[in-house]
C-alpha positions in Angstrom: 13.5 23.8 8.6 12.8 24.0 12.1 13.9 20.8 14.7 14.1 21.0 18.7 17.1 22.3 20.8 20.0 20.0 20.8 19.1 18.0 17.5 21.8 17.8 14.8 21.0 20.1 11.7 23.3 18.3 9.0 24.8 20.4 6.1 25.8 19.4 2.5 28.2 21.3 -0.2 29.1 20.2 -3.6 32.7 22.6 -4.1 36.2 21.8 -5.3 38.3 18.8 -3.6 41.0 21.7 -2.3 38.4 24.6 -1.0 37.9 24.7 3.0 33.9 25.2 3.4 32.1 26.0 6.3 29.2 27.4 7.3 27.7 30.5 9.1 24.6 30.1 11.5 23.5 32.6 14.1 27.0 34.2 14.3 28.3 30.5 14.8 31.0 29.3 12.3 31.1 25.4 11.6 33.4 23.7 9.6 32.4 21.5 6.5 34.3 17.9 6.3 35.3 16.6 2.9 33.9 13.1 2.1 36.7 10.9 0.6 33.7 8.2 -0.8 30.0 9.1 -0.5 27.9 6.4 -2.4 24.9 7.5 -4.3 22.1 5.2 -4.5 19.9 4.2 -8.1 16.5 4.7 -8.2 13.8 2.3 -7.1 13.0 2.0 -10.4 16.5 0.6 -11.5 15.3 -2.9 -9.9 13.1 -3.4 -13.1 16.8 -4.0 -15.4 18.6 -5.9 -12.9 20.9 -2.6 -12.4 20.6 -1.3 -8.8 23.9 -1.1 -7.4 25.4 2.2 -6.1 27.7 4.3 -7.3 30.6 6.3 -5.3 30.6 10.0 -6.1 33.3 12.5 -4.6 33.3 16.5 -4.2 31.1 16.6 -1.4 31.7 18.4 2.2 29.4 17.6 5.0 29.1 18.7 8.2 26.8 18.4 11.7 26.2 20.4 14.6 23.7 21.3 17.2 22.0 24.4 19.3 20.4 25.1 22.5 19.6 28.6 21.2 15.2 28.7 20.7 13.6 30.7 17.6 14.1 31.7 14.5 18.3 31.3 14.1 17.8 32.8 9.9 19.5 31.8 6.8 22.9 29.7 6.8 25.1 31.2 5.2 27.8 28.8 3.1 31.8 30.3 2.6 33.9 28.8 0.6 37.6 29.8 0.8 39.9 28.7 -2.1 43.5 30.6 -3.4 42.8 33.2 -1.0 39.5 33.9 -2.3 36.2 33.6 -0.2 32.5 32.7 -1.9 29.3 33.6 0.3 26.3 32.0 -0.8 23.0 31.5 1.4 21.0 28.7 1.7 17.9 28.5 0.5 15.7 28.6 3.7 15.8 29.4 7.7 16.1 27.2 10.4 14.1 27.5 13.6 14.7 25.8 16.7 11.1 24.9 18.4 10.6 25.2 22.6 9.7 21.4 23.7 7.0 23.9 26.0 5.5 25.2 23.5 5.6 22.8 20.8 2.4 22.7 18.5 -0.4 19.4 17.9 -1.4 18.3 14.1 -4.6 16.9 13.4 -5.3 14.7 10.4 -8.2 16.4 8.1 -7.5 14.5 4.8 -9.6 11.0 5.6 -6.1 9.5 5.7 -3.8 11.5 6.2 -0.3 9.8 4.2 2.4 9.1 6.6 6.3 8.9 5.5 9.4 7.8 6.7 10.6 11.4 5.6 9.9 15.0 4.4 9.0 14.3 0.9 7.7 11.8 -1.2 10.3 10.7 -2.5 10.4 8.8 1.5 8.4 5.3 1.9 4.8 5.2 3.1 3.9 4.2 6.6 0.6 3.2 7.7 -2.2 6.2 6.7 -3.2 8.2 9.8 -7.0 8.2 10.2 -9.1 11.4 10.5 -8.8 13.0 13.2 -5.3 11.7 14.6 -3.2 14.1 16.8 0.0 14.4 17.4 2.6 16.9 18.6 4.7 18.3 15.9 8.8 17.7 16.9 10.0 19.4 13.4 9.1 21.2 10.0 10.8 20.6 6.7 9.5 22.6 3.7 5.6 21.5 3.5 6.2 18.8 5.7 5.8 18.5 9.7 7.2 15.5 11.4 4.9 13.9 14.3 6.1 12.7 17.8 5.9 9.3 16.6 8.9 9.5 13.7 6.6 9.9 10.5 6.1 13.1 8.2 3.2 14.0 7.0 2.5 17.2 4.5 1.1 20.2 6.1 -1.3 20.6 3.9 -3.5 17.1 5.5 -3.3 18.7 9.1 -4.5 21.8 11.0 -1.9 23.2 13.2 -2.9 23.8 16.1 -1.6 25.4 19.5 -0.7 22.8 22.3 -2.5 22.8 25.9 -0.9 19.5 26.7 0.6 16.5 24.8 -2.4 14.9 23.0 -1.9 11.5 24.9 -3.7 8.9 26.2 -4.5 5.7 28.4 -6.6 2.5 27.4 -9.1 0.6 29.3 -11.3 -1.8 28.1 -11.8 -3.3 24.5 -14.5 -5.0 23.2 -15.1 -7.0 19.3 -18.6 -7.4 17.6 -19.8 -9.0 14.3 -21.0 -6.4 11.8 -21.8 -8.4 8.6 -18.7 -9.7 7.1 -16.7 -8.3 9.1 -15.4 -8.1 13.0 -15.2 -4.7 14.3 -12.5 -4.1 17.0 -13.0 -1.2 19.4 -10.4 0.6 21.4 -11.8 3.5 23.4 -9.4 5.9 24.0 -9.2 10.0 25.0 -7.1 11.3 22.6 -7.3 9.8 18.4 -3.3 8.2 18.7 -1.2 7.9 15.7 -1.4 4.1 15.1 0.3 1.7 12.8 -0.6 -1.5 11.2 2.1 -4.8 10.5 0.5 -7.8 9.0 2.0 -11.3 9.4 1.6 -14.6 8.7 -1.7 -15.8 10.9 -0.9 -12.5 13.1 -2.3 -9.1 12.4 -0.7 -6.6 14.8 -2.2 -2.9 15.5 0.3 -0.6 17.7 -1.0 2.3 19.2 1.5 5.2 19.6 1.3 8.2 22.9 -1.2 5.4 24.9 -0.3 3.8 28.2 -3.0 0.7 29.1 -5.0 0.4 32.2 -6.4 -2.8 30.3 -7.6 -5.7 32.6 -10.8 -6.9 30.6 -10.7 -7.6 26.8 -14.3 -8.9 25.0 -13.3 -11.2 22.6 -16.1 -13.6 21.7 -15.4 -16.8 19.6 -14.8 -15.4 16.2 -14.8 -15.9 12.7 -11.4 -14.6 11.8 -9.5 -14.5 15.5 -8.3 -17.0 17.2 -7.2 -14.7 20.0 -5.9 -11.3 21.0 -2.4 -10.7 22.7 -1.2 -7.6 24.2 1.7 -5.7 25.3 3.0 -2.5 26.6 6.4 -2.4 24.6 7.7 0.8 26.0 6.0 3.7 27.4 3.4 5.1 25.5 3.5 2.2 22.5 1.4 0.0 23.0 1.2 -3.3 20.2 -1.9 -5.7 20.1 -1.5 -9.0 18.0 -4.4 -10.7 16.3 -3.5 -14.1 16.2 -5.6 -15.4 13.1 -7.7 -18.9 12.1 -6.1 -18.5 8.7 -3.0 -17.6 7.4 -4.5 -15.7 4.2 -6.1 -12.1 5.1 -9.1 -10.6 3.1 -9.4 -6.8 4.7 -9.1 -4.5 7.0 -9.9 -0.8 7.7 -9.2 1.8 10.2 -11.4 5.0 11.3 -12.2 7.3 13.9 -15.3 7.6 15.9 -15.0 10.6 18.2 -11.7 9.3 20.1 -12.7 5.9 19.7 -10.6 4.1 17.5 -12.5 1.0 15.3 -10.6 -2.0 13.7 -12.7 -3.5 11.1 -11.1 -7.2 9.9 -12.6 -8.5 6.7 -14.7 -12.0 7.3 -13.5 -15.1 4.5 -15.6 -15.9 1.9 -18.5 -17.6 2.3 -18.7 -16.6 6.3 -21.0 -13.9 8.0 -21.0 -12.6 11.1 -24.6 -12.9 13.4 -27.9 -13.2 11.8 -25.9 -12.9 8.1 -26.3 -16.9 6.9 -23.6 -18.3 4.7 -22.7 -16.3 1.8 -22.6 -18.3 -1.0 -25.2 -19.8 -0.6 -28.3 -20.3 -3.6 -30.7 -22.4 -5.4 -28.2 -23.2 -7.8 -26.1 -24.9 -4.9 -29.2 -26.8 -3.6 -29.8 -27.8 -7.0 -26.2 -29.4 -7.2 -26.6 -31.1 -4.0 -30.4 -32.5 -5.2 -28.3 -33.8 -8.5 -25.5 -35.4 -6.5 -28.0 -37.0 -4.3 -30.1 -38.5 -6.8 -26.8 -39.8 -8.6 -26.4 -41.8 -5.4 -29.7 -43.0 -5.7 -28.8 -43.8 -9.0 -30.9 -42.1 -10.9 -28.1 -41.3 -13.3 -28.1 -37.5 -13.5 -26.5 -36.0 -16.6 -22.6 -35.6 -15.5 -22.2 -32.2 -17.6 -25.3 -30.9 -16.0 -23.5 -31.4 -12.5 -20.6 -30.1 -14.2 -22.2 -27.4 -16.1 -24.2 -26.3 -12.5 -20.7 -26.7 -10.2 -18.8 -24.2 -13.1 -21.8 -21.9 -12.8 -21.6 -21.4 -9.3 -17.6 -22.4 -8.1 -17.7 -18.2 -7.4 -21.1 -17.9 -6.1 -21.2 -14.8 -3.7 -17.7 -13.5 -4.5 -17.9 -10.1 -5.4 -14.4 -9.4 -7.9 -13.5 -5.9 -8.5 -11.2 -5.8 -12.4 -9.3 -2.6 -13.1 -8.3 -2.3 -17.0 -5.6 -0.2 -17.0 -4.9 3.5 -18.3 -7.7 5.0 -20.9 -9.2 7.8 -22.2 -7.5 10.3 -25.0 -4.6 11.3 -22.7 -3.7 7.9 -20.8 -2.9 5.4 -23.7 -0.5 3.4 -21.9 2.5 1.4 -23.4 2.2 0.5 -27.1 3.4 -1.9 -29.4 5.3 -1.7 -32.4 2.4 -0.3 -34.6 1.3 1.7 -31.9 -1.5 -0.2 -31.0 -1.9 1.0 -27.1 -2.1 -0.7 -23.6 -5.5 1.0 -23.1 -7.2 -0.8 -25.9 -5.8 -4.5 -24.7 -6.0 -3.7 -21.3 -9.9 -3.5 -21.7 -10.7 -6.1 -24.0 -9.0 -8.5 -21.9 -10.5 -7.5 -18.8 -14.4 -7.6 -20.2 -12.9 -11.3 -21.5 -12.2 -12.2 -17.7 -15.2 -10.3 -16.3 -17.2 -12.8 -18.9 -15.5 -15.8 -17.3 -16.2 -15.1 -14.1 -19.9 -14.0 -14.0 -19.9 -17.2 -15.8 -18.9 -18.9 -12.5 -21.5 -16.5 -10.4 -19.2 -14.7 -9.2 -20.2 -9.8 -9.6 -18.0 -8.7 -11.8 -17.1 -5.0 -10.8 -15.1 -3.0 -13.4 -13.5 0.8 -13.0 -14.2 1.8 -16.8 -16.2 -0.2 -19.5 -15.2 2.0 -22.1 -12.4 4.3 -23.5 -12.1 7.0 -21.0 -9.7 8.6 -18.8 -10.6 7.2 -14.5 -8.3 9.2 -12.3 -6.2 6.3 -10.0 -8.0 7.7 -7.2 -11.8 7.4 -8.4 -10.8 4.0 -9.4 -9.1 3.3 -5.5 -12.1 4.7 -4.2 -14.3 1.8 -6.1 -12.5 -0.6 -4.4 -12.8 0.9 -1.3 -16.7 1.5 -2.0 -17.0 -2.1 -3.3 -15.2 -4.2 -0.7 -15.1 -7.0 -2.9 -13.0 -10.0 -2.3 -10.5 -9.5 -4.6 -9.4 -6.3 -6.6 -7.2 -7.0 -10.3 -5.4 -4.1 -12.2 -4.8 -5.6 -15.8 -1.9 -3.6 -17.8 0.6 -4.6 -20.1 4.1 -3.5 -19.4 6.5 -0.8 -21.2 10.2 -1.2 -21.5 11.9 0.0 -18.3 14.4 2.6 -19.0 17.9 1.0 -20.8 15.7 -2.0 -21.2 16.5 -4.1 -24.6 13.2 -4.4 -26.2 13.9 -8.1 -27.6 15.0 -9.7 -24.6 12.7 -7.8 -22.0 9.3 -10.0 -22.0 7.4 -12.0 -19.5 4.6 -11.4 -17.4 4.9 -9.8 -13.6 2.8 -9.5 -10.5 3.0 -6.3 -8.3 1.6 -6.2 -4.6 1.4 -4.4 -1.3 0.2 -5.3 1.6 0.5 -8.3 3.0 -3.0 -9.8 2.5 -2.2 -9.6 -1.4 1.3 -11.6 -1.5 -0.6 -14.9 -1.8 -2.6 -13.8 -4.9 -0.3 -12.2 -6.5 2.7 -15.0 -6.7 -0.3 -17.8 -7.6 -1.4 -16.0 -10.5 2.0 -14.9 -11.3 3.2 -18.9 -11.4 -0.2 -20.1 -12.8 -0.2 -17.7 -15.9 3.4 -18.4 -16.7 3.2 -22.3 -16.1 -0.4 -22.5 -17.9 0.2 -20.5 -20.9 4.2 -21.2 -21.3 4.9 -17.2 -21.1 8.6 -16.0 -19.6 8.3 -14.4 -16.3 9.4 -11.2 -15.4 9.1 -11.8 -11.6 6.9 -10.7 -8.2 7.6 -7.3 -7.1 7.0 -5.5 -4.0 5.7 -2.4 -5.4 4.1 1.0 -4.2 1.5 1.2 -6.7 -2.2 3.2 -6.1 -3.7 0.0 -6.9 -2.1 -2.2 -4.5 -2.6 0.2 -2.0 -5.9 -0.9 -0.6 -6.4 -2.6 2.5 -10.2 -3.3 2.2 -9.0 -6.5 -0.2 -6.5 -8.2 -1.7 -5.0 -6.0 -4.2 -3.0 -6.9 -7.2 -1.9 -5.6 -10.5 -0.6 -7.7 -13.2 1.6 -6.9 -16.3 0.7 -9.5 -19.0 3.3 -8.9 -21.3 5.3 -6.0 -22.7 3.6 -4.4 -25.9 7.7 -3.3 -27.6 8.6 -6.9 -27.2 7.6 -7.9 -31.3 7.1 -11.7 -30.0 5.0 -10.7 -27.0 2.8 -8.0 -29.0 2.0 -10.7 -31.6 0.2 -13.4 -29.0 -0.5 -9.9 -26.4 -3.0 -9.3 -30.1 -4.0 -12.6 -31.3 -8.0 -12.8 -30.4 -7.1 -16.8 -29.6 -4.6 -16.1 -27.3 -6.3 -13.4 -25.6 -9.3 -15.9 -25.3 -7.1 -18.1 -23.3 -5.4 -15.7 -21.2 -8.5 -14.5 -19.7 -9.7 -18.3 -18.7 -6.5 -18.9 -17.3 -6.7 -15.4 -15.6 -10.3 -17.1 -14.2 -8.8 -20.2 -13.8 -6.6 -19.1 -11.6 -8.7 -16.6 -9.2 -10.9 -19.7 -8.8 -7.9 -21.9 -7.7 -6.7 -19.3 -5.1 -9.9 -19.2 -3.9 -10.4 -22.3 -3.7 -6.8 -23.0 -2.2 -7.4 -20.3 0.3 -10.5 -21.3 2.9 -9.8 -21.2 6.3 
């Protein structure tokens, strides 16, 4: 462990109720406390069976103190003195304290480099750190380094490297362009900042950490997506822009270095290109409806299916879909039922059901796997990424949580992300349950690889739970399965539709 000179290093023993504890570091004794009440949290996972409440746990001493003394201090050593006995025991690791002179900079290698809220993983994801992103290094833990700005990130996705000066930076001018479907948003800058991203309704907000703005000119032109840019310098070296958006629903964004120029890139609606792109959507089927409708005015009494048939065959015209059957391969089968019939199998033959449906509709059908084998979660992340389509599904079916009942636990559940993906995934969520009559299991919040992307909406769904002997029978039924997947089309068109600017 190493921190910086007058920061509290905190200590924790697990020894009897009576014993005194203390502990030994760099010839400096410091008492342990004994905690009357110290309340142990369940894991996330507990959410899933209604059953996360804490619990109080006793027999734990704690104990804080701090140092002005630089370098390496060695290994604490733990006493514990009980009926005139004393136990030594060392702690597992040394703790250095770092000189704020000579502190070192980490720069992101991985392409994005996984920020936490703590030295494990076990802490909560903040927004990824782009290639290339410096930042002094305040602490170690383990594998871990934490960054000036608060997060960890594991040493392994940075090179360490020895610190001239404070990788900081000021801001001038900033300037937006159409590329395609998408507006680019480019901030100049010396050094590549640590940055983080908070999206809201009708307001995306990048904040730029170890930057101080000389900004008096912004190029902001009339724009697709923005309605206008707001700025502030919330304290020194933070600065936080606000996109104030034309639509409440968000499609996309990503974030990358060029150099030490930092490029925002915010995902178009469908159906809208930037300069010189047209209107996406657009076809000789649509100008075939129109034709129809106009000569039905004229009355020249069109067939009504064929303007039916022709408005079904192109509702999803120039929407690119990305599906994601869950699991596969000989390893990965997934949940299974009460015969042992697996997730992987169902998964798929529902999704090429949907995929069916919606290329029906004109919408490109993207899928991760089209047969039985194994796709890591990151090659199948990396599609969607690669894709960019409008939307991005992950079809499972669920398992039973652990001290779930397999006869009451049922219904079917949406899991999402970011922000952009909230939308999607409680409409499909109340359209599959209200449509087909199935028992909900709810709308989660959930850190999941495949809601994870920011390049689209991202949702997975659990249809059902394979244990549950009522849900395995219609989860198996070729009819119901045939009228999942148009509701599962039925209701990506509605959201669509529903969701223009």
């Amino acid at each position: 462990m190493a921190r910086l000179p007058d920061e509290l290093i905190c200590f924790t023993a697990i020894a009897p109720p009576t014993a005194r504890v203390s502990v030994k570091l760099a010839e400096q004794i410091m008492p342990l406390v004994p905690r009357p009440q110290q309340i142990e949290l369940p894991g996330n996972a507990s959410v899933l069976t209604q059953q996360n409440r804490p619990v109080a746990i006793a027999g734990r001493f704690e104990g804080c103190a701090h140092t002005v003394l630089l370098g390496d201090l060695g290994k604490p050593e733990f006493q514990l003195a009980q009926d005139g006995q004393t136990i030594k025991q060392s702690g597992f690791g040394s703790i250095k304290i770092l000189s704020p002179t000579r502190l070192e900079t980490a720069v992101v290698t991985a392409e994005t480099g996984t920020a936490r809220t703590g030295p494990s993983t076990d802490y909560s994801r903040l927004t990824p750190l782009p290639k290339g992103t410096q930042a002094l290094v305040t602490g170690y833990e383990g594998d871990w380094a934490r960054l000036d700005y608060g997060a960890w990130i594991k040493r392994s996705e940075v090179q360490i490297l020895p610190t001239g000066a404070p990788p900081k930076s000021i801001i001038r001018s900033i300037k937006a362009r159409q590329v395609g479907d998408w507006t680019e948003i480019v901030f100049p800058l010396q050094v590549p900042v640590p940055v983080s991203i908070q999206q809201g309704d009708r307001t995306f907000t990048l904040t730029l950490y170890n930057t101080t703005a000389q900004t008096d000119i912004i190029h902001l032109d009339d724009d697709p997506l923005i309605e206008r840019l707001d700025w502030q310098q919330n304290n020194p070296g933070q600065i936080q822009y606000t996109f104030n958006l034309k639509s409440s629903q968000q499609w996309g964004y990503k974030l990358r270095y060029e150099g030490t120029t930092l490029v925002l890139s915010l995902k178009h609606p469908p159906g809208v290109r930037g300069e010189g792109g047209g209107d996406e959507g657009k076809s000789a089927k649509q100008g075939t409806i129109a034709d129809l409708e106009k000569a039905q005015a004229q009355n020249s009494r069109p067939q009504a299916e064929t303007v039916s048939a022709l408005r079904t065959a192109t509702a999803l015209a120039g929407i690119k879909i990305l599906l994601d059957p869950g699991h596969g391969g000989p390893e990965d089968l997934g949940s299974r039922g009460p015969t042992g019939y697996p997730e992987k199998t169902v998964a798929l033959v529902i999704t090429k059901l949907v995929r069916d449906r919606l290329q029906q509709r004109g919408a490109t059908v993207y899928l991760t796997r089209e047969t039985d084998v194994d796709v890591p979660l990151q090659d199948r992340v990396a599609l969607i990424d690669k894709v960019q389509p409008t939307l991005a599904l992950s079809l499972h079916y669920n398992a039973l949580p652990d001290d779930g009942d397999a006869i009451k636990t049922k219904g079917v559940s949406a899991f999402w992300y970011n922000t952009q993906a909230h939308s999607l995934a409680v409409f499909l969520h109340n359209y599959l349950t209200k449509t087909l009559k199935r028992s909900s299991y709810g709308v989660f919040w959930d850190n999941l690889a495949l809601t994870r992307p920011t390049t689209a909406p991202s949702v997975l769904l659990e249809l059902g739970f394979m244990i549950n002997p009522d849900e395995f029978e219609w989860i198996t039924n070729p009819k119901e399965q045939q009228r999942l997947a148009t509701a599962i089309a039925d209701g990506i068109t509605r959201w669509l539709q529903k969701s223009q600017p």
